[in-house]
C-alpha positions as CSV (number, residue, x, y, z in Angstrom):
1,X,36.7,-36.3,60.4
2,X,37.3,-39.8,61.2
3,X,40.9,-39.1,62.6
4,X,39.3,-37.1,65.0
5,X,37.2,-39.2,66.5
6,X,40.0,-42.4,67.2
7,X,41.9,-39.4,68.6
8,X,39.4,-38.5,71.0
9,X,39.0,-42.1,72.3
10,X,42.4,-42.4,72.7
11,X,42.2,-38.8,75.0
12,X,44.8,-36.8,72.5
13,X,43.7,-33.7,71.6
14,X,45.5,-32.6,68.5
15,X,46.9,-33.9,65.4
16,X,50.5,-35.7,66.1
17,X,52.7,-33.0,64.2
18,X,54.4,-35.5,62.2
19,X,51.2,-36.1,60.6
20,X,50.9,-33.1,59.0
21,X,53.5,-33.4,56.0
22,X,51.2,-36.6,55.2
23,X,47.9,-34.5,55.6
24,X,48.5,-32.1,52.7
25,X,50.6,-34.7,50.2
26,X,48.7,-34.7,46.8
27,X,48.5,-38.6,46.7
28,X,46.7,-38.4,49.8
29,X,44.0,-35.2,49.1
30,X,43.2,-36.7,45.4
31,X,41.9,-39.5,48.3
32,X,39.2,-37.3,50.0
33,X,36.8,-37.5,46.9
34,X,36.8,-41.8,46.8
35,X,34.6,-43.7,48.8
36,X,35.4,-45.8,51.0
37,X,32.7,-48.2,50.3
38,X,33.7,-48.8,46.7
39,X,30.6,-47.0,45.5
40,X,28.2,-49.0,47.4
41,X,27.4,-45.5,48.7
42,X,24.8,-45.3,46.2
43,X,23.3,-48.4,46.4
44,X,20.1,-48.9,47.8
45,X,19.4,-48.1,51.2
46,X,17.2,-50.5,52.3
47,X,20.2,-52.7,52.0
48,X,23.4,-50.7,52.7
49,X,22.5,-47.9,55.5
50,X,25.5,-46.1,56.3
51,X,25.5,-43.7,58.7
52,X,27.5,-40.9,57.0
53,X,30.4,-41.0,54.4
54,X,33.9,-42.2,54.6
55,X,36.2,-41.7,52.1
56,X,39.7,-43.2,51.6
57,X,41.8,-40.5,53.0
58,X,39.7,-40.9,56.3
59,X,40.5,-44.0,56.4
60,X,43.9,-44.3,55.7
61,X,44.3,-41.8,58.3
62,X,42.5,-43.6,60.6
């Protein structure tokens, strides 16, 4: 997870608590299944070479 890794560079080691009623709202889960890049995901990858996926809810956590 994406969160994980900014929280690792900033040395914290767990999830802030008050993140978690944010973590499990609905709006944010129906996130986790929209990319982030706006379906260029699928485009070619000679082009667009991303190194793994990121969706929205990754980055709006991030």
């Amino acid at each position: 997870m994406l969160l994980n890794y900014y929280l690792k560079e900033l040395g914290i080691d767990t999830k802030p608590g008050f993140l978690e009623k944010y973590l499990k709202a609905p709006s944010l889960i129906r996130l986790k299944k929209v990319g982030y890049f706006c379906g260029m995901d699928y485009a070619s990858k000679d082009i667009y070479n991303f190194s793994e996926y990121i969706s929205r809810y990754d980055h709006s956590l991030s």
